[in-house]
HTML snippet that shows the backbone in 3Dmol.js (N, CA, C, O; Angstrom):
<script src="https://3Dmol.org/build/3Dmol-min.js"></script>
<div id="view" style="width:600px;height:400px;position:relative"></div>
<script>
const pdb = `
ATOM      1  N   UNK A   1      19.643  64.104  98.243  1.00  0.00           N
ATOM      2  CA  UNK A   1      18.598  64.294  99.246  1.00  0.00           C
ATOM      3  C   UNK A   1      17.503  65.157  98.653  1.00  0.00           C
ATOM      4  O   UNK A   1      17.761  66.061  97.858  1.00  0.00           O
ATOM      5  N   UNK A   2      16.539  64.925  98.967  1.00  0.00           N
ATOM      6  CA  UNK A   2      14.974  65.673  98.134  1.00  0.00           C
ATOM      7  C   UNK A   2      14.739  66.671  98.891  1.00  0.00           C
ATOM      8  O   UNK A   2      15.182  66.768 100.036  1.00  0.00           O
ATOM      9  N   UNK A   3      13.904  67.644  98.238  1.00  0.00           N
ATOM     10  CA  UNK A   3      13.892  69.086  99.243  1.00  0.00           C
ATOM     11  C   UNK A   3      12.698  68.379 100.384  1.00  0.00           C
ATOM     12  O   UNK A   3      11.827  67.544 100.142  1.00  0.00           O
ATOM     13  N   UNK A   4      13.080  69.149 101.844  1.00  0.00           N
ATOM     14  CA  UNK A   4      12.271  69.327 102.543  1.00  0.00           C
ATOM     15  C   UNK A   4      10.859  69.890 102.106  1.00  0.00           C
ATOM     16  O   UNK A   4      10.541  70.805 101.345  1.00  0.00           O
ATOM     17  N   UNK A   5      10.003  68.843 103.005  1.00  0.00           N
ATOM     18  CA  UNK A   5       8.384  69.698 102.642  1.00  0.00           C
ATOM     19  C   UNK A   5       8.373  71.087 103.905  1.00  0.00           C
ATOM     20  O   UNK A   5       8.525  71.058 105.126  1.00  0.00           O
ATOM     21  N   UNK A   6       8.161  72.041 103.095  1.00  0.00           N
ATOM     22  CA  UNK A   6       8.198  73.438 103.758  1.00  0.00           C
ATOM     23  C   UNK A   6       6.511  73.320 104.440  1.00  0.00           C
ATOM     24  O   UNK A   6       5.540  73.488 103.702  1.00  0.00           O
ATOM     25  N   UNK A   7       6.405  73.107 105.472  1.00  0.00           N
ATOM     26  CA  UNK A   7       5.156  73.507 106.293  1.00  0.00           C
ATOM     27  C   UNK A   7       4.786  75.164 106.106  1.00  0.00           C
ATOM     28  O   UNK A   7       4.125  75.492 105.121  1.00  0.00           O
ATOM     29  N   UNK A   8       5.238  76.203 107.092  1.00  0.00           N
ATOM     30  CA  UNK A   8       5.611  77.431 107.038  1.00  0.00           C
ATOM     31  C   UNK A   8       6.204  78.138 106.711  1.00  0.00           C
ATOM     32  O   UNK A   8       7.349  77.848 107.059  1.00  0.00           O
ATOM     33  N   UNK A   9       6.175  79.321 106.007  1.00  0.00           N
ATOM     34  CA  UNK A   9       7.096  80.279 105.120  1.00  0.00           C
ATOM     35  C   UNK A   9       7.579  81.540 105.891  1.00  0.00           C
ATOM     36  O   UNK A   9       6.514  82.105 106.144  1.00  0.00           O
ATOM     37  N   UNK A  10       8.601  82.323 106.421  1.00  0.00           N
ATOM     38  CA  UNK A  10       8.309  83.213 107.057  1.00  0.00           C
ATOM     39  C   UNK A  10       9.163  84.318 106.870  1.00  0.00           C
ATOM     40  O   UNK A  10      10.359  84.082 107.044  1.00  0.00           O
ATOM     41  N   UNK A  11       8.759  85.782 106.473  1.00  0.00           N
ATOM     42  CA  UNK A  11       9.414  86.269 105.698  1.00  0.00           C
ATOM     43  C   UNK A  11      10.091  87.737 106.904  1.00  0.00           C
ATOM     44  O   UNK A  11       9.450  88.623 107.468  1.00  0.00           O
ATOM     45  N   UNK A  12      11.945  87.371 106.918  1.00  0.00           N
ATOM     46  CA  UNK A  12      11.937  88.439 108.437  1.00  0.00           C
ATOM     47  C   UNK A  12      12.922  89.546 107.487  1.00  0.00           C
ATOM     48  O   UNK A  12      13.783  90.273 107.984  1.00  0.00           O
ATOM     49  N   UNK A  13      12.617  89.491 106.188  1.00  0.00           N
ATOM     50  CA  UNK A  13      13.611  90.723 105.733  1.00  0.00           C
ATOM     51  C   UNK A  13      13.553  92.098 106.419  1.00  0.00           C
ATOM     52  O   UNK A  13      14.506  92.864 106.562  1.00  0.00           O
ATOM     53  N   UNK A  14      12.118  92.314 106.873  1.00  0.00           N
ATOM     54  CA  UNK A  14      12.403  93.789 107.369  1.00  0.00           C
ATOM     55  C   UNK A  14      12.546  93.826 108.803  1.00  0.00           C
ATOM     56  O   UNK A  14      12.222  94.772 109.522  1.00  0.00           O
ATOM     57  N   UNK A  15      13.064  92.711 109.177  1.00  0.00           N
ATOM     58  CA  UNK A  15      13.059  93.282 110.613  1.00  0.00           C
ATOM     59  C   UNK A  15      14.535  93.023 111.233  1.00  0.00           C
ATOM     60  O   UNK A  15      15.158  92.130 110.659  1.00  0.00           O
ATOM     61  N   UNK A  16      15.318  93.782 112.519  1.00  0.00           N
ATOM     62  CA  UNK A  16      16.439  93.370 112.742  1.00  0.00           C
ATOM     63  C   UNK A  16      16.824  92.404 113.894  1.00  0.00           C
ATOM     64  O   UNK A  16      15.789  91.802 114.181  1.00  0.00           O
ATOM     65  N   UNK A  17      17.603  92.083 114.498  1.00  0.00           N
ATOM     66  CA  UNK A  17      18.231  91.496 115.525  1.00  0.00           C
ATOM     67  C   UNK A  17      17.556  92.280 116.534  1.00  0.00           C
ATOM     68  O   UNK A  17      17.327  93.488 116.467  1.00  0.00           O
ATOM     69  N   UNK A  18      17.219  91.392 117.595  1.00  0.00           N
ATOM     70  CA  UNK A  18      17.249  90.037 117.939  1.00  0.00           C
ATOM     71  C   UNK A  18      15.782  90.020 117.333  1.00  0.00           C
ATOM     72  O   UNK A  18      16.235  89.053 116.721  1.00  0.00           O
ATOM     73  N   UNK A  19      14.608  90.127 116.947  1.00  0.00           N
ATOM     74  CA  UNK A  19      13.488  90.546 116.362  1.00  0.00           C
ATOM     75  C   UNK A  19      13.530  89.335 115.618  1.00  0.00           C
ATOM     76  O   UNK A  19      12.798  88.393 115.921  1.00  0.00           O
ATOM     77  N   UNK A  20      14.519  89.275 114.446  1.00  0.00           N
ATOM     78  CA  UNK A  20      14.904  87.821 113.705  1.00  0.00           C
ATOM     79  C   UNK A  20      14.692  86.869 114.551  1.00  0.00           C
ATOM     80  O   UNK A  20      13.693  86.258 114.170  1.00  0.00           O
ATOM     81  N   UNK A  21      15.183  86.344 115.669  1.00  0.00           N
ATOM     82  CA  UNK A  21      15.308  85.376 116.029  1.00  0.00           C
ATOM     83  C   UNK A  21      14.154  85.254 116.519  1.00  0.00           C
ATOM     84  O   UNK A  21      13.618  84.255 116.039  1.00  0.00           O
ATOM     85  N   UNK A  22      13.460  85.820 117.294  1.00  0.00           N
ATOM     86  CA  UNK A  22      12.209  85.969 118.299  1.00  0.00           C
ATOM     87  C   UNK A  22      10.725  85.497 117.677  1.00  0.00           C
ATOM     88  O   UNK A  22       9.692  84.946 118.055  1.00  0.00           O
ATOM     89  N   UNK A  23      11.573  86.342 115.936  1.00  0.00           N
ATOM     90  CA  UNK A  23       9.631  85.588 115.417  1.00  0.00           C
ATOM     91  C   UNK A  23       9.842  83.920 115.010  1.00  0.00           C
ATOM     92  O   UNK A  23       8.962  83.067 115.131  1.00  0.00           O
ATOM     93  N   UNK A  24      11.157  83.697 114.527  1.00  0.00           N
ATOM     94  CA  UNK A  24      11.964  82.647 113.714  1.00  0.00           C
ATOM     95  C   UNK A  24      11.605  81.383 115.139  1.00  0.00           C
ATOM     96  O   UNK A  24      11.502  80.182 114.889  1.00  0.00           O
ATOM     97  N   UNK A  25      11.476  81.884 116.402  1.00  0.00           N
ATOM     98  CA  UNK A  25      11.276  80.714 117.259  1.00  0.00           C
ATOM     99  C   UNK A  25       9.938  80.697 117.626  1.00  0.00           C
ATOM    100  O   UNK A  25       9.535  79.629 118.085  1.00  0.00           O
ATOM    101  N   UNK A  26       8.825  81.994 117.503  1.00  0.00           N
ATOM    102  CA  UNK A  26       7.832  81.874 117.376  1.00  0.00           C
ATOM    103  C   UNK A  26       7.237  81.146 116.711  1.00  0.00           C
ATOM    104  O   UNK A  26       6.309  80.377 116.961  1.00  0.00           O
ATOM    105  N   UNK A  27       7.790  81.388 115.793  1.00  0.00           N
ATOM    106  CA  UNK A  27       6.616  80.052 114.631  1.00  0.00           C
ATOM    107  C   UNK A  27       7.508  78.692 114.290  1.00  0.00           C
ATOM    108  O   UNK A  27       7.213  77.915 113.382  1.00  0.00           O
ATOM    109  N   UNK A  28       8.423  78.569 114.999  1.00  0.00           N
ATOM    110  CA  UNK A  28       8.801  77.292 115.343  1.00  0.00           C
ATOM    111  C   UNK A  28       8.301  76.503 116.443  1.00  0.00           C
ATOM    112  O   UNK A  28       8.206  75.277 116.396  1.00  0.00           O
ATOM    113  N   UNK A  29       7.992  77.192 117.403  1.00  0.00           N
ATOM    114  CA  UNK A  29       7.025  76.703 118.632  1.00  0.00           C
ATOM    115  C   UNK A  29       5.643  76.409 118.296  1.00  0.00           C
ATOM    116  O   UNK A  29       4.876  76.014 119.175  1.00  0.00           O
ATOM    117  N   UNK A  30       5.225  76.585 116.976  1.00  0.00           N
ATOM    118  CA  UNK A  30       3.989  76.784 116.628  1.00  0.00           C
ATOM    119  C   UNK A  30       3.596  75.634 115.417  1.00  0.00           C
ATOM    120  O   UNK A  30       2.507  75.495 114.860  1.00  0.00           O
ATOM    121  N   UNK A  31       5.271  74.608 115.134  1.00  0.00           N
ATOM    122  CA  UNK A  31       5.017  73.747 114.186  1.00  0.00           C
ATOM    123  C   UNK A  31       4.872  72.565 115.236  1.00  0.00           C
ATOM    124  O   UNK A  31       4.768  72.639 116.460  1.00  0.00           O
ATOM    125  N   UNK A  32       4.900  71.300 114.294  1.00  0.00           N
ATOM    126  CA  UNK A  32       5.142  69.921 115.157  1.00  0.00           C
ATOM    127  C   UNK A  32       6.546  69.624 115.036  1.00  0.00           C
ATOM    128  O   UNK A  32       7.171  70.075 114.077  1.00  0.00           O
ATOM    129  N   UNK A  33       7.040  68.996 115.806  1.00  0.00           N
ATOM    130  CA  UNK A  33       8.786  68.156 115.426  1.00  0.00           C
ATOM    131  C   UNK A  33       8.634  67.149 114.417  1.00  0.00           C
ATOM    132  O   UNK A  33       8.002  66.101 114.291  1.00  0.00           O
ATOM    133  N   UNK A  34       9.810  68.156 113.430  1.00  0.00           N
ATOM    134  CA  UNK A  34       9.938  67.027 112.313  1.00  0.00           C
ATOM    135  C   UNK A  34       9.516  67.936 111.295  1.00  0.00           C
ATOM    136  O   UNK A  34      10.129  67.940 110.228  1.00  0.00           O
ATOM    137  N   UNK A  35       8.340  68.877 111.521  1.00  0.00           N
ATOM    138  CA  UNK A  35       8.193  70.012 110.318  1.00  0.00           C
ATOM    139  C   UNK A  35       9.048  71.245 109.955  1.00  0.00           C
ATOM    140  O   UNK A  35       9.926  71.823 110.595  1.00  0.00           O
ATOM    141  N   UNK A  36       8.591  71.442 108.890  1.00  0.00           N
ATOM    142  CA  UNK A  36      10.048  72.130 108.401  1.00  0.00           C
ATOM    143  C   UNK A  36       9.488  73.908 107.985  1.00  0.00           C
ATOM    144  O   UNK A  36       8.665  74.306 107.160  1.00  0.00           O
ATOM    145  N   UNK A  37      10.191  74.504 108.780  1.00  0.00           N
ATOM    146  CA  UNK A  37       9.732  76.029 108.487  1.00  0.00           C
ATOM    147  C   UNK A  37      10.988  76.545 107.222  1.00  0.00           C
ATOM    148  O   UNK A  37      12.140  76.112 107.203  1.00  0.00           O
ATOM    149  N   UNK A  38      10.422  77.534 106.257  1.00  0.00           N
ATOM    150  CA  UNK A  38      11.505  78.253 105.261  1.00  0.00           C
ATOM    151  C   UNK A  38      11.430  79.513 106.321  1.00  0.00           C
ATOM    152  O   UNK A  38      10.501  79.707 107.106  1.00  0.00           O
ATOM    153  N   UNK A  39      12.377  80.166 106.204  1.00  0.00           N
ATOM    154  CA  UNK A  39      13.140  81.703 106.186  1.00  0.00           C
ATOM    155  C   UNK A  39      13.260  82.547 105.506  1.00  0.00           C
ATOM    156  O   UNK A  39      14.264  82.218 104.875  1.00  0.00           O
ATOM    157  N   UNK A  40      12.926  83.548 105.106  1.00  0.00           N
ATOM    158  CA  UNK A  40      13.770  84.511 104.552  1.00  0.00           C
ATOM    159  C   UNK A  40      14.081  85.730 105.107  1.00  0.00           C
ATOM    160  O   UNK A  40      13.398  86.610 105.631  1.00  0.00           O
ATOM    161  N   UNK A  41      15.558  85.565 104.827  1.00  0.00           N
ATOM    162  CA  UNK A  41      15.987  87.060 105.672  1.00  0.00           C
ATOM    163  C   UNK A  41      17.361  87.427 104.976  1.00  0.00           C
ATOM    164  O   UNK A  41      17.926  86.702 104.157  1.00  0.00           O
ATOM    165  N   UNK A  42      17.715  88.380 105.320  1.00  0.00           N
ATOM    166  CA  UNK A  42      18.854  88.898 105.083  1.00  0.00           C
ATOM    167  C   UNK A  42      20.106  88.834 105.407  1.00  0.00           C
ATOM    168  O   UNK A  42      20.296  88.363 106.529  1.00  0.00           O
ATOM    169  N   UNK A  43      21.166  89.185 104.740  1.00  0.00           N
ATOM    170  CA  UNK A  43      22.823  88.861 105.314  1.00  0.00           C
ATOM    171  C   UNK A  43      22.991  89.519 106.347  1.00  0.00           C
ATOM    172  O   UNK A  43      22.077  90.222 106.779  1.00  0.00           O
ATOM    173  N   UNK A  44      24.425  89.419 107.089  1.00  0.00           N
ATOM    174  CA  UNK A  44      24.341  90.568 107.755  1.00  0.00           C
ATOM    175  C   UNK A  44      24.196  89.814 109.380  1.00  0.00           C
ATOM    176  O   UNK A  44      24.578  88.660 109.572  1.00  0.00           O
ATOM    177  N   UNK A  45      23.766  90.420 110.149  1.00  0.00           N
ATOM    178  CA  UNK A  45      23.219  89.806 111.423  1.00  0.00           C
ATOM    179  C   UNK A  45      22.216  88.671 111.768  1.00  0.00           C
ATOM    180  O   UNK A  45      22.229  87.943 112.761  1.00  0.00           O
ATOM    181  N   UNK A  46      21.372  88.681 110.760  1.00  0.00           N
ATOM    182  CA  UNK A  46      20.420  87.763 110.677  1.00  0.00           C
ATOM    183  C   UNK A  46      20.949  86.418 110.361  1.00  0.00           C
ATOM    184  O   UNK A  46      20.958  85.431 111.097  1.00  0.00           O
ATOM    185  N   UNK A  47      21.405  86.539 109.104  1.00  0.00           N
ATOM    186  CA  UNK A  47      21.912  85.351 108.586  1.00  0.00           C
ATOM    187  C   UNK A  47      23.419  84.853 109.330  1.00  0.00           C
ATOM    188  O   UNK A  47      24.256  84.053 108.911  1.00  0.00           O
ATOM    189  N   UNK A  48      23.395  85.607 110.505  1.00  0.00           N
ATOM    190  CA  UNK A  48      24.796  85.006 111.209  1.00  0.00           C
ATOM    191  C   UNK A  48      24.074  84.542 112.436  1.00  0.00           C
ATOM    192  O   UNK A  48      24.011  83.343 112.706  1.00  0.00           O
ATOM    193  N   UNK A  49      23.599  85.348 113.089  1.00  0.00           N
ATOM    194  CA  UNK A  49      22.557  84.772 114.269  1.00  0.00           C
ATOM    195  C   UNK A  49      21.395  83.773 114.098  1.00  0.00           C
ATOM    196  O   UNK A  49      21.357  82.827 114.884  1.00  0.00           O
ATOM    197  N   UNK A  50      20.304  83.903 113.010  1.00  0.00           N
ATOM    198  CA  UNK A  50      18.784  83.105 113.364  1.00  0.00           C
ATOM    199  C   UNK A  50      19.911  81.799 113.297  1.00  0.00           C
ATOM    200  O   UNK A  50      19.967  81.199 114.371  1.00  0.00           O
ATOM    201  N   UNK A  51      21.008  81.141 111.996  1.00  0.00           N
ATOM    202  CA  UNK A  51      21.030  79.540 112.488  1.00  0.00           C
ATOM    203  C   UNK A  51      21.825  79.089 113.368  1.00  0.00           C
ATOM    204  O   UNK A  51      21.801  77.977 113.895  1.00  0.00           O
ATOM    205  N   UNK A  52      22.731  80.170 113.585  1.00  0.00           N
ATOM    206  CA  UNK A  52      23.635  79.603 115.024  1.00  0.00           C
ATOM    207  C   UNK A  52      22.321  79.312 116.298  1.00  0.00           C
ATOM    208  O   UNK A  52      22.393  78.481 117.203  1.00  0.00           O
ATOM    209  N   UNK A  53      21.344  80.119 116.068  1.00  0.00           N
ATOM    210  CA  UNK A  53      20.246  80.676 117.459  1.00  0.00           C
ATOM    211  C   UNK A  53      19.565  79.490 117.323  1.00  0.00           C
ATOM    212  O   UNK A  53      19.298  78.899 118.369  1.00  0.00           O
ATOM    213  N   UNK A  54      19.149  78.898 116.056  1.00  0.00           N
ATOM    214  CA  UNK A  54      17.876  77.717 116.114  1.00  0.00           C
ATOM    215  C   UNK A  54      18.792  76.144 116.543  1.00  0.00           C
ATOM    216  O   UNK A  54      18.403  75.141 117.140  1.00  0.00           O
ATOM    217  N   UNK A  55      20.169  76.505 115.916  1.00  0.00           N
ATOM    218  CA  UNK A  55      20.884  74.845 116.293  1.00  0.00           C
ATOM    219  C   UNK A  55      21.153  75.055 117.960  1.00  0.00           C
ATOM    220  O   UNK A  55      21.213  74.084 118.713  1.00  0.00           O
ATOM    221  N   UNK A  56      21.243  75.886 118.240  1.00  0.00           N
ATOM    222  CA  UNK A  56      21.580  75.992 120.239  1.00  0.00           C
ATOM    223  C   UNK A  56      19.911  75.598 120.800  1.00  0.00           C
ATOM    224  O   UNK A  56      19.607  75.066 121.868  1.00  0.00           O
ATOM    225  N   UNK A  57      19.050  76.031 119.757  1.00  0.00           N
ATOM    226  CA  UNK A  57      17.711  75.284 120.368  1.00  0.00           C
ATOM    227  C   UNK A  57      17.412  74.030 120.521  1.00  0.00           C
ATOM    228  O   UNK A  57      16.531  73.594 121.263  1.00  0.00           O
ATOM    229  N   UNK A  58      18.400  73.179 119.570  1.00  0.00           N
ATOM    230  CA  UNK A  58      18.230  71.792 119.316  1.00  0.00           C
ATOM    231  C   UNK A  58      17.149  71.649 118.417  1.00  0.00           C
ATOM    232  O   UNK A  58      16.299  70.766 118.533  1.00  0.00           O
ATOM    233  N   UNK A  59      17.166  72.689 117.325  1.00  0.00           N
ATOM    234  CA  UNK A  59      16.608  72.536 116.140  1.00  0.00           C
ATOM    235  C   UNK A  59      17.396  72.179 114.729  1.00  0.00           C
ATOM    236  O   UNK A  59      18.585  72.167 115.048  1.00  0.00           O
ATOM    237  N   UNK A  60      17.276  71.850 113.169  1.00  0.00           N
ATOM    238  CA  UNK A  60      18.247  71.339 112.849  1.00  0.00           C
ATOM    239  C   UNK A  60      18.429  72.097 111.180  1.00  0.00           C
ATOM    240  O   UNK A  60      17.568  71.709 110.390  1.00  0.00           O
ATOM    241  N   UNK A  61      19.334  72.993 110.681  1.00  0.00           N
ATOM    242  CA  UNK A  61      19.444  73.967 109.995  1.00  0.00           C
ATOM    243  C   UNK A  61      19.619  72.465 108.884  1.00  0.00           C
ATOM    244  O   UNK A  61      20.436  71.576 109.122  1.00  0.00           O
ATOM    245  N   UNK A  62      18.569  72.454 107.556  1.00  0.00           N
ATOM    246  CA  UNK A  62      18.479  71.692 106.461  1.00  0.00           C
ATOM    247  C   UNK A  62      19.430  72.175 105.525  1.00  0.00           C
ATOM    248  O   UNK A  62      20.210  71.433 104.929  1.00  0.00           O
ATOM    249  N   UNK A  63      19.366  73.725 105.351  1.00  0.00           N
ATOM    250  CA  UNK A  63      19.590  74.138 103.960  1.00  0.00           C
ATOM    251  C   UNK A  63      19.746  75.902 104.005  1.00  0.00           C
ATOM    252  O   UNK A  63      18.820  76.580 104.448  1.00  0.00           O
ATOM    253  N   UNK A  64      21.158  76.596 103.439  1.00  0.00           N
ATOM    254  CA  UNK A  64      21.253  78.101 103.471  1.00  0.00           C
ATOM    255  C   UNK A  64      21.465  78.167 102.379  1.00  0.00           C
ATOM    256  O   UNK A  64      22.557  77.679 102.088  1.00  0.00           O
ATOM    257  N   UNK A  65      20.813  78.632 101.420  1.00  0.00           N
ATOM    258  CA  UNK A  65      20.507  78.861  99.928  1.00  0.00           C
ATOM    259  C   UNK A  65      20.605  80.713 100.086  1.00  0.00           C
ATOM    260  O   UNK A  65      20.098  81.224 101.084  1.00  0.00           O
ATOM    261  N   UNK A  66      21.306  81.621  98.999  1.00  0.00           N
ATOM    262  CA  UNK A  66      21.611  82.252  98.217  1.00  0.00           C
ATOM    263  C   UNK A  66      20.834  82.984  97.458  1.00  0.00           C
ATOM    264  O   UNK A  66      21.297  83.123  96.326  1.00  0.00           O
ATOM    265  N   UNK A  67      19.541  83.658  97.696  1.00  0.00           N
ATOM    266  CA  UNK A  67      18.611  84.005  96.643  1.00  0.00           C
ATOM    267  C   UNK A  67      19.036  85.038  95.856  1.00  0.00           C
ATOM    268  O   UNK A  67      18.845  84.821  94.659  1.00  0.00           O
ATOM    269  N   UNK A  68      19.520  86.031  96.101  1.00  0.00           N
ATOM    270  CA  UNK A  68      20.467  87.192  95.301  1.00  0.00           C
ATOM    271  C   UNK A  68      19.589  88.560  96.271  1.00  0.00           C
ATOM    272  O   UNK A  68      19.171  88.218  97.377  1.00  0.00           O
ATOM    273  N   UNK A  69      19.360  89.933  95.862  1.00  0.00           N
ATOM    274  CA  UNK A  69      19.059  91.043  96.533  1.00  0.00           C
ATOM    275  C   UNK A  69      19.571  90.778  97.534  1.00  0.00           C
ATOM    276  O   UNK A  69      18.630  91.219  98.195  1.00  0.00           O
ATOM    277  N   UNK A  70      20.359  90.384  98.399  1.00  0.00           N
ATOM    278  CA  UNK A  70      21.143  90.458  99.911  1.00  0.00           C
ATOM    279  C   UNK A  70      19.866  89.249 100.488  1.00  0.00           C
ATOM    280  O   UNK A  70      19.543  89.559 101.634  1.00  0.00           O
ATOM    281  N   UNK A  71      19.186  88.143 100.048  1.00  0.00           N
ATOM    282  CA  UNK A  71      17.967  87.451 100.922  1.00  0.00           C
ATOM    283  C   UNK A  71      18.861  86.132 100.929  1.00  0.00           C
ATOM    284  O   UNK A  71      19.844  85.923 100.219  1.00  0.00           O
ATOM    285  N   UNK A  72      18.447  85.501 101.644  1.00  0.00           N
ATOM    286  CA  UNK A  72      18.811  84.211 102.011  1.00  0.00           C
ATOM    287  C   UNK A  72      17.400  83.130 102.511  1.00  0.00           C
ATOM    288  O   UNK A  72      16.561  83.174 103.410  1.00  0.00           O
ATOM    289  N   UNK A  73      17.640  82.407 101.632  1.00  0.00           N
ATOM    290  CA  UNK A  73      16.499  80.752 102.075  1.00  0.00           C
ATOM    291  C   UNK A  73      17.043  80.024 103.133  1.00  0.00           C
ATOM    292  O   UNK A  73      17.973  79.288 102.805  1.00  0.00           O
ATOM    293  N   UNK A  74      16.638  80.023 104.632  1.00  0.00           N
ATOM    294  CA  UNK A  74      16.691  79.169 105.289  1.00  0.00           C
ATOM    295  C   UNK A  74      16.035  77.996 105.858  1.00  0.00           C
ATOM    296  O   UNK A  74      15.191  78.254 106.716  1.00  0.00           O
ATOM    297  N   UNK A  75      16.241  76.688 105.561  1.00  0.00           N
ATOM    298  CA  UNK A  75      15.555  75.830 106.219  1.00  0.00           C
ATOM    299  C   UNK A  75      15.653  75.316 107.373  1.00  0.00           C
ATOM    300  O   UNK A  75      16.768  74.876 107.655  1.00  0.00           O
ATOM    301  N   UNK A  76      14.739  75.215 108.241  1.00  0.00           N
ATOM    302  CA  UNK A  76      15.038  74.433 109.519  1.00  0.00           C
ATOM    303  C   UNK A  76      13.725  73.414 109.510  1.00  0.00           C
ATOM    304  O   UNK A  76      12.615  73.522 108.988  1.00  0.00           O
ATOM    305  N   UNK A  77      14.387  72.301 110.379  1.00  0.00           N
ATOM    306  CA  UNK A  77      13.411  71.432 110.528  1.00  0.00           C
ATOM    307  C   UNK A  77      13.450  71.742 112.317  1.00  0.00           C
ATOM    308  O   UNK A  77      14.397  72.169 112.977  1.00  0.00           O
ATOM    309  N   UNK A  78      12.116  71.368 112.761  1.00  0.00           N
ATOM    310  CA  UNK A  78      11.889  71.731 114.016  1.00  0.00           C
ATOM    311  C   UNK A  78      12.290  70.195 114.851  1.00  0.00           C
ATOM    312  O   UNK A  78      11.872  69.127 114.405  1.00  0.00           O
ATOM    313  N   UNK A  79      13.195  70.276 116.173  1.00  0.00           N
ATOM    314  CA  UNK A  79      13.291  69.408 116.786  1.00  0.00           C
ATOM    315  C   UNK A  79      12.402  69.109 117.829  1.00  0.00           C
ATOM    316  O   UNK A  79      11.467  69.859 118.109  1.00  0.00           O
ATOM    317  N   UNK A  80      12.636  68.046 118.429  1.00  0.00           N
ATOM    318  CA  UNK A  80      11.713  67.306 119.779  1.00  0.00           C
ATOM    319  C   UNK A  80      11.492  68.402 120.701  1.00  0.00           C
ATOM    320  O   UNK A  80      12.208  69.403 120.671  1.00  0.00           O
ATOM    321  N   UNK A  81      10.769  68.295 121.319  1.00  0.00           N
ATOM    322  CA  UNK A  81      10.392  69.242 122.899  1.00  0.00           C
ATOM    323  C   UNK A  81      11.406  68.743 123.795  1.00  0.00           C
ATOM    324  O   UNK A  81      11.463  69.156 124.953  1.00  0.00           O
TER     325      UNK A  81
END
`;
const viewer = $3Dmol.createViewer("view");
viewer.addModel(pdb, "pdb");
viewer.setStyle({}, {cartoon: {color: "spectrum"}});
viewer.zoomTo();
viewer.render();
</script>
């Protein structure tokens, strides 16, 4: 499978729970369905909550990639209204 085209980049390392999730659906409300926002955030709470939080939206987690310093690449593609 070929990488997703990343529309938006959005970077929530410094911020915590629920804060993660809040901007992570902000600028998901802010793409079209079908576009694909990246993530980056951290282990820990974030990376246990934003993709459980975006698939209960009926949004659709592509890809949890490993960057090293404690960050994590998340992809989501944004679902239908």
């Amino acid at each position: 499978m070929s990488e997703a085209t990343v529309k938006e980049v959005l970077d929530i390392t410094g911020d915590t729970c629920p804060i993660t999730f809040v901007k992570t659906k902000i600028k998901l409300e802010q793409l079209e369905p079908g576009e694909v926002l990246e993530v980056i955030l951290r282990g820990g709470e974030p990376l246990q909550n934003v993709p459980r939080s975006v698939k209960s939206e009926g949004h659709q987690v592509l890809k949890l990639e490993q960057l090293g310093d404690g960050r994590y690449k998340l992809l989501i593609r944004r679902g239908a209204d």
